[in-house]
Steps between C-alpha positions, in 0.01 A plus 500: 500500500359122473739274651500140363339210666727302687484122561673252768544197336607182774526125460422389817553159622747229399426553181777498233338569156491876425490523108114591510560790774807639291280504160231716708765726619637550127111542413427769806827662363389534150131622633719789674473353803773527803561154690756335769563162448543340826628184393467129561385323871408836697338483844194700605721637676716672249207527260332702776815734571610548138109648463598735750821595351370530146129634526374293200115579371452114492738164573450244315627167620582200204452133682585185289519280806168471604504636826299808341201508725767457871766761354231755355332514906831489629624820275156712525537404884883626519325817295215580752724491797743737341202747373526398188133363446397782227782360195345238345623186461499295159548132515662341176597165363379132557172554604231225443145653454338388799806686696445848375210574739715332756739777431315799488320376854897467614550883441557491097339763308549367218624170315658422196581142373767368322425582124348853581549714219727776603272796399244408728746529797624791357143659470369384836805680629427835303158485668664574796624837391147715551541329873870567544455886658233337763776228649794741467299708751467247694843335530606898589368430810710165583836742406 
């Protein structure tokens, strides 16, 4: 049996704007997708321990406040000390251009800017599938 891919979603931050994160949970929902919706102004912290508890095959974090590049180190940081280092971590939102390498050197593996069509979240997501069995091996051995 194929379980469905499962996403963290977390607005990190002091950020209080989360109609873009709850349209890409409705759009992970209607791709079949499973998600938790942590909710507005999470720590690391939290972010870090609700990974734990949930096991998601990727978190994606949605910043507005434009603290992206601090809060994305601080989260893959929290994530690595917990043994979490294998889930990826999406970074969505206000992102100038010039920031999205910034990002992905911060611990993002990938980055989607406000505007991003849905689908190609979606599919970059999917694409994660053929590679779920490998990090589900892994993570058996944090348990």
């Amino acid at each position: 049996m194929v379980s469905r891919l499962k996403v963290l979603l977390a607005k990190p931050g002091l950020d209080g704007h989360d109609k873009g994160v709850k349209l890409v949970a409705r759009a992970l929902m209607e791709a079949g997708m499973e998600f938790v919706y942590l909710g507005m102004r999470q720590s690391p912290e939290v972010i870090a321990r609700a990974v734990i508890q949930e096991d998601p095959n990727v978190v994606g974090l949605s910043i507005l406040s434009g603290a992206h590049v601090s809060l994305t180190r601080k989260v893959v940081s929290k994530l690595k000390e917990e043994g979490c280092s294998d889930i990826p971590v999406i970074v969505g939102g206000t992102i100038p251009p010039g920031d999205v390498e910034k990002l992905k050197e911060a611990g993002a593996t990938a980055v989607f800017p406000m505007g991003t069509d849905f689908k190609a979240i979606i599919s970059w997501i999917e694409g994660l599938g053929s590679e779920k069995s490998l990090r589900q091996n892994s993570r058996e051995g944090r348990k």
